[in-house]
N, C-alpha and C positions, 0 to 999 in steps of 0.2 A: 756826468750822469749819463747812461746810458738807457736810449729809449728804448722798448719793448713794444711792440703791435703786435693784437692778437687778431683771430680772426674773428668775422661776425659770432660763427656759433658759440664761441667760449663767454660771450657775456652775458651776465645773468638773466634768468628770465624775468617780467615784473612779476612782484607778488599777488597783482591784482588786472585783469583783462580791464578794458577802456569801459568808462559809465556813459550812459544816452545822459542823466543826470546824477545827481548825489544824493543819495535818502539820508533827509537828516530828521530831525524830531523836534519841534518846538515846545518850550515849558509856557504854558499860557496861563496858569495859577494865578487868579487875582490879579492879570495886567489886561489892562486895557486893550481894546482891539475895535476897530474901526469899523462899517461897512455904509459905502455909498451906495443906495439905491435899495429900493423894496419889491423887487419882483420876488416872485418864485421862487426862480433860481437863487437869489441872494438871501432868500429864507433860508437854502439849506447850508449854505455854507454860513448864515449868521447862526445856525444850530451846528453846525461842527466847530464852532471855536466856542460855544456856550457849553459845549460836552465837555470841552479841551480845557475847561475852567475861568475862561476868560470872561471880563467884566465890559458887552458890545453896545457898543452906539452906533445906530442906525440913524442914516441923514438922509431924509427923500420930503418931495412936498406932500402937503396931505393926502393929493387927491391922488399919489404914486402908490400906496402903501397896498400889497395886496391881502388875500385873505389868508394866505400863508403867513404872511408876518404878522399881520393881527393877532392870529391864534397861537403864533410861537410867543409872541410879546404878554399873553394872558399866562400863557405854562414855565417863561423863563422868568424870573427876577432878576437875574441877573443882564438880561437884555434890555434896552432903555431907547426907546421912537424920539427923534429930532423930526419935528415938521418943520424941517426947512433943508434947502439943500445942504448941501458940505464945502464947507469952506478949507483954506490952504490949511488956518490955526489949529483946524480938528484933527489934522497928523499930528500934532506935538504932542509927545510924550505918551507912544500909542508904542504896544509890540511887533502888529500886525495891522496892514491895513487891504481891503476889498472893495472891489467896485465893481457895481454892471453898470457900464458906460454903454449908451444908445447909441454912441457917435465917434467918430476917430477923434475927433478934437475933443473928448470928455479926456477919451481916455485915456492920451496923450499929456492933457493938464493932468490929470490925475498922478499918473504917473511923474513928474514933473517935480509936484508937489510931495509927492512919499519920498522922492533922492534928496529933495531937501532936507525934509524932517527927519531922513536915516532911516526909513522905517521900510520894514519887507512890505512888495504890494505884490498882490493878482487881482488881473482884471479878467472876467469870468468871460469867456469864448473869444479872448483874444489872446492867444500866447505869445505874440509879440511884443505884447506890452506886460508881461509875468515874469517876476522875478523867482517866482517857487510855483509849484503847482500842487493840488489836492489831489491825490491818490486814491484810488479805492483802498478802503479800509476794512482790515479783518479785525474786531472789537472784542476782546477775551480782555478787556483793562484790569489792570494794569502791565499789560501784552497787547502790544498794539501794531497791529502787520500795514504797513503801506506796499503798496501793489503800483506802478508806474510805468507807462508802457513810453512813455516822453512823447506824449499824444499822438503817437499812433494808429492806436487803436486802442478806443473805450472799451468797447464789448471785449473784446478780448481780455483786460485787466478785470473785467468782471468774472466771466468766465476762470480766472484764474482763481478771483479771490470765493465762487463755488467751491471750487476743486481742494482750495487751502481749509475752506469750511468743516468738509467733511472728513478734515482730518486732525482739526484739533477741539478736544471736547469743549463743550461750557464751560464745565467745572475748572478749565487750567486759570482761569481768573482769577477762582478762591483760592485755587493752590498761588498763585504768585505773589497775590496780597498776603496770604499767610508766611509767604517765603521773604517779603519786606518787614511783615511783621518780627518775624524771629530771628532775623541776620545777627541784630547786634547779641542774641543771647546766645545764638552757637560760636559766632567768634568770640565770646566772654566765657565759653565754656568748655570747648574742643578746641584740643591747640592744633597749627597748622600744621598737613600729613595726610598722612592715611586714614586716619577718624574723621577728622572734619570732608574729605573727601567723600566718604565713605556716606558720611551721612547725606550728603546734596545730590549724591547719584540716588542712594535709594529716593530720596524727596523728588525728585528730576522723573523714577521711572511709577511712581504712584501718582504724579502732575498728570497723568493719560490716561488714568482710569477712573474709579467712582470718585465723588468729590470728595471732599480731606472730613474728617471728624475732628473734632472739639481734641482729639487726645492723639493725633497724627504726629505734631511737632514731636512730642514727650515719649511716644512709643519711637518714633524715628533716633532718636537721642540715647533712650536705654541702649537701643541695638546697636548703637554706631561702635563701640568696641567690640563687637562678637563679630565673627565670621557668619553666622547663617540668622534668619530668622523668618518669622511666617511667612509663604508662600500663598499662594492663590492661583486657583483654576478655573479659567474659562470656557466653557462649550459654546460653541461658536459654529451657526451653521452657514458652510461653503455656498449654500443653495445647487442648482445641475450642474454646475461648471460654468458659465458667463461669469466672470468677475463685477460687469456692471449690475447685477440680479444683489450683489451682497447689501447689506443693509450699512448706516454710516456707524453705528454703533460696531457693525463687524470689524469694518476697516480700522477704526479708533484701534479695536482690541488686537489686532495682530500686531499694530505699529506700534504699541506698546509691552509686545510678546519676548522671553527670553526664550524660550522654551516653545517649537511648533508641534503638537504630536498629532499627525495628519490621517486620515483614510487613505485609502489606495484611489478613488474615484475622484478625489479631490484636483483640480485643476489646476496649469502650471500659473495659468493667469491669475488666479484664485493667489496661489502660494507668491506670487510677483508683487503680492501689496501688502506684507510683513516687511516691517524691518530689517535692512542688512543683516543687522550684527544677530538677529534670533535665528537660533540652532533649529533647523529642519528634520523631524522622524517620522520615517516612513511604519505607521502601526496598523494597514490594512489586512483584513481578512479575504480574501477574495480563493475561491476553491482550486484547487491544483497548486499553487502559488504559495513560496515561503509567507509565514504568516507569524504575529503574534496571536497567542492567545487571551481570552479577555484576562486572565487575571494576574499576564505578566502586564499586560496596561497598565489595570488596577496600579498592582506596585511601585510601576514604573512611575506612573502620575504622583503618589500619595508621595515617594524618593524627591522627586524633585521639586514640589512641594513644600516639602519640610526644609530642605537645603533651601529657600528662601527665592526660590524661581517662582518666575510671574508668565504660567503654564497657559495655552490655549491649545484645545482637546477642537483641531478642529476636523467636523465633522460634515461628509457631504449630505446636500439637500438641506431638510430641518431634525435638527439634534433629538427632539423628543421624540421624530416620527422611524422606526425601524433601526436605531441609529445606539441601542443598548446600552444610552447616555443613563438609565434609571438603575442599571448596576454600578454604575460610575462613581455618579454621584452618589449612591449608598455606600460606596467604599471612600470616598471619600470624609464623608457626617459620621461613619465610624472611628473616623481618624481625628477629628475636628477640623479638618481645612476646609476651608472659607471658599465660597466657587458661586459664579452665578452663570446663566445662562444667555445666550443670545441667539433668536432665533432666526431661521432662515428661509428661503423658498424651495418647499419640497418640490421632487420632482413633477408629480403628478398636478402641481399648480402650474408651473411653467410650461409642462404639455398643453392642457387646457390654455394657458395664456395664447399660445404660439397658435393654437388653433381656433381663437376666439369661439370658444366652446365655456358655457356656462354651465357648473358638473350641477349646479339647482336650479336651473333652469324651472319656473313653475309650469310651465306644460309637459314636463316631461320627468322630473326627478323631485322626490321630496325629503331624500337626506342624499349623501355621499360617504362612501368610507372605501376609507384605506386597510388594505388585509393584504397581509405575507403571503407571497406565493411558493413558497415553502415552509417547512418543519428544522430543528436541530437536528432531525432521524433523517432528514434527505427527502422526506415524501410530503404531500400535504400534508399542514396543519389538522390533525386529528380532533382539534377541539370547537373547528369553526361550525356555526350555525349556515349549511348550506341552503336550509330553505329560507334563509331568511336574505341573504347573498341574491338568491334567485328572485328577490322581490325584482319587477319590472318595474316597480317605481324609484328604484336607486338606481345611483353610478356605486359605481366600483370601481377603483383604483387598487390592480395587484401590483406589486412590489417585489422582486427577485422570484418571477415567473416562469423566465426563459425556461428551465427545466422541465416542469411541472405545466407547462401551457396547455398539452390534451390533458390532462388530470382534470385541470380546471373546468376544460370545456367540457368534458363528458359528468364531471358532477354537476355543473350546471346545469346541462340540458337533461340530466336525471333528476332534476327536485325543477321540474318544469319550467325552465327557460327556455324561450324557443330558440333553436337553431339559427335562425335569420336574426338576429340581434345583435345591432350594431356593435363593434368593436375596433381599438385603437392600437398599435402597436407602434411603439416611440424608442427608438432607439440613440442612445446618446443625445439625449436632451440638453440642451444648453450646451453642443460644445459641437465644433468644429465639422464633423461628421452627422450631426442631426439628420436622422429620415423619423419620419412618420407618415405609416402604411393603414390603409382603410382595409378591414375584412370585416367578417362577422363572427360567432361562435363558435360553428361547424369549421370555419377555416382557420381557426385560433391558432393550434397548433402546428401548422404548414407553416402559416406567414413568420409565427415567430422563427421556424426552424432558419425559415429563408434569412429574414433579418438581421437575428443574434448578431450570431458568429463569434460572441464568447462575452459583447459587450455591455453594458446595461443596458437592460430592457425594461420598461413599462409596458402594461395592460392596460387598456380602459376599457370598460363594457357598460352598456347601456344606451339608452336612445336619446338620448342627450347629444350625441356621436353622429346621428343618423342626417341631417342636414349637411356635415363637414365629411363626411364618409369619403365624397367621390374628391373634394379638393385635399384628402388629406393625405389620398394613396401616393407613395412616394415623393412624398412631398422632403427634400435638402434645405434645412435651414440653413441663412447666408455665414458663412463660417467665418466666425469671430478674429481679430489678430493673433497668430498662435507668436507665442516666445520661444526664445532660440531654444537648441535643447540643452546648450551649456548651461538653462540657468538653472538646471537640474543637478547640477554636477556636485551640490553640497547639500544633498539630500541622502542620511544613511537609512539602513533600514534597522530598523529596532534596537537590539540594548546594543549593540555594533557601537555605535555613536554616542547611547547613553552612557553607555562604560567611558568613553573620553569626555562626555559631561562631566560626569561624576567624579572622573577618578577611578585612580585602580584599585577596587577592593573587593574583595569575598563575599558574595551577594547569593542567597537561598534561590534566586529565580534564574540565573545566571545559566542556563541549557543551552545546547548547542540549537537553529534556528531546524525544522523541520516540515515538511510540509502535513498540509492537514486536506481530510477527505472531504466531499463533497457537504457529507452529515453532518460536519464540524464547521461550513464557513460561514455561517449564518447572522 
């Protein structure tokens, strides 16, 4: 026989990096489980093996028992008080055994006593004496997340199991239990393949969104031999750009997205908390700038929709406010697909937030409104009520101004606004490059000019402004983590990308991409 030596790098790598410990999962259903001593502490972990199904006997002297375990012992049935200590016998024939030991030599017998009886023990703030430990738990049952930093660090595992919170809904519980539910009737019904597959991915990608109805299983089952079926769209607002500003409902609905079809203003950080595997399109209107039009959207939405894509229309700021989400949806309810919305932090709330400025402020304002600072015709709004704009007792929040800024200011101070009245000019709000600049009305128009420079702009007008005016002149908010710019790199712009969505096929909306005038980007 001859021997072979290879070098280090030729041997496999492992399949799996070194564990601090082993996440395993215990079945506690109707078995016994132990806990020594009645503090506090032992209340909650005699209430997480009461969750976990277990049948616990608590062993403490009377005068041990706090008011914690009192009140758990009135809510569980299945928890049972020994006023007397714990003896070795009380391990026999137990799943799990706990203890707050006062003392090293409790906890020491204790332990002692569980390696005889075979039984798993933790002794609660002594990890030297633990054979397993309790993890923070993320609770979606019968989905059940442990979180373990191999003590560590507590807070930290906490902090984590936040962060895992806000990204799996409630509802994935009802979907799992329904998914135990129906196991045995899809493999008695879909042989193994591409159907039975077919059907636990779509089941897998509607687990993330609203919760399952009575007729979920049965509609998932008709479809599971077809290639397409209903689709659904989300309007989903980006908020300024901060990614932490999005709401957890946002975050749910992108992580659940097949399909991203975004604004131009939208943020990279914003698009960084979508699912790998959903397709990125770029469908902003922004002036001078290749663009979709609204009613290649339209199409585009209602196309991928129907092919059985699970669509989110997201939109910067809040969807309802400026955001033309109310032709959308009407093209959508013509079609019959199914869409809901989710709303977001408009600009002009996040300026005010940043400048701790109240827009109702009762000494100074008694409504707020937001009004376009432009027209589709390019010029102001020809239909707004300016004496009513010029009330001294609102704020106002204008909206795609930068143009139109003297317009503003010279109708206002014509339907009697005074000149000296406070004003805000907020430039990329929520993102990276934030300034907001203090002027007044007569300077509306200079400051913006200065400002701009082509980027999103807010107005604010009103005396609501007038306390923050001098802290607010050039005021750089601290700029956010910006992401690489490769992570932009699978982002196409419009039907570009949808045509590799879709497929190659002869599509009525299908035009070469063009730019659009200023009167058109609105």
């Amino acid at each position: 026989m001859k021997l072979v030596s290879r070098q280090q790098s030729d041997a496999p790598s492992p399949r799996i990096g070194a564990l601090g410990v082993l996440p395993v999962f215990f079945d506690l259903q109707g078995k016994r489980a132990v806990v020594a001593g009645a503090s506090a502490a032992a209340a909650w972990k005699a209430e997480l093996l009461c969750a976990a199904g277990a049948r616990v006997s608590v062993f403490a002297p009377q005068d041990d028992f706090s008011d914690e375990m009192t009140e758990l012992a009135a809510r569980e049935m299945s928890l049972t008080l020994v006023a007397r200590p714990w003896q070795a016998d009380d391990l026999l024939d137990v799943a799990m055994a706990v203890a707050d030991a006062e003392t090293e030599e409790e906890a020491a017998a204790f332990v002692d006593a569980a390696r005889v009886a075979g039984v798993p023990c933790n002794v609660i703030d002594r990890p030297q004496h633990c054979q397993f430990q309790f993890g923070t738990i993320v609770n979606r049952s019968p989905v059940v997340v442990g979180i373990s930093t191999s003590g560590a660090a507590p807070i930290l595992g906490q902090a984590i199991r936040r962060r895992i919170e806000t990204l799996l809904p409630p509802s994935l519980g009802d979907w799992a239990a329904l998914a135990l539910r129906w196991r045995d009737r899809v493999a008695g019904t879909l042989p193994p393949g591409p159907a039975r597959r077919a059907f636990w991915e779509r089941f897998v990608d509607r687990a993330f969104g609203p919760p399952p109805r009575t007729d979920s299983p049965a509609e998932l089952m008709n479809t599971a031999g077809r290639g397409d079926q209903g689709g659904h769209v989300s309007f989903v607002g980006a908020g300024p750009g901060d990614a932490e500003l999005l709401t957890l409902k946002a975050v749910r609905a992108l992580q659940a997205a097949d399909v991203i079809l975004f604004d131009d203003l939208v943020s990279d950080e914003v698009l960084e908390l979508a699912r790998r595997e959903a397709r990125r399109i770029l469908v902003g209107k922004r002036a001078g700038r290749p663009s979709c039009r609204q009613h290649e959207i339209n199409d585009m939405m209602i196309a991928l929709a129907k092919a059985g894509r699970r669509v989110v229309r997201l939109k910067s700021g809040d969807p309802m406010i400026f955001g033309r989400a109310g032709e959308e949806i009407a093209a959508l309810e013509a079609e019959g697909i199914g869409y809901d919305v989710v709303p977001g932090i408009s600009a002009g709330l996040a300026m005010a937030a940043r400048l701790g400025v109240s827009l109702t402020h009762r000494d100074h304002a008694k409504s707020v409104r937001f009004v376009t600072g432009h027209s589709k015709h390019g010029g102001l709004p020809r239909d707004v009520d300016w004496a009513a704009v010029a009330d001294p007792s609102a704020t106002t929040i204008f909206y795609m101004g930068s143009r139109t800024a003297g317009l503003i200011s010279a109708a206002l101070i014509a339907h009697g606004m005074p000149a000296d009245t406070p004003a805000i000019v907020g430039v990329d709000i929520g993102r990276a490059g934030e300034t907001i600049r203090a002027t007044d009305l007569a300077g509306l128009a200079a400051c913006c000019a200065m400002a701009g420079g082509g980027k999103p702009l807010l107005i604010g007008i009103g005396s609501v402004f007038s306390e923050k005016s001098a802290k607010a002149s050039a005021r750089v908010g601290a700029p956010p983590q910006r992401v690489p710019a490769s992570s932009r790199s699978d982002r196409d712009y419009g039907f570009r990308s949808f045509d590799a969505l879709m497929g190659e096929k002869d599509r009525p909306w299908q035009k070469p991409m063009r730019r659009v005038t200023a009167s058109e980007s609105g």
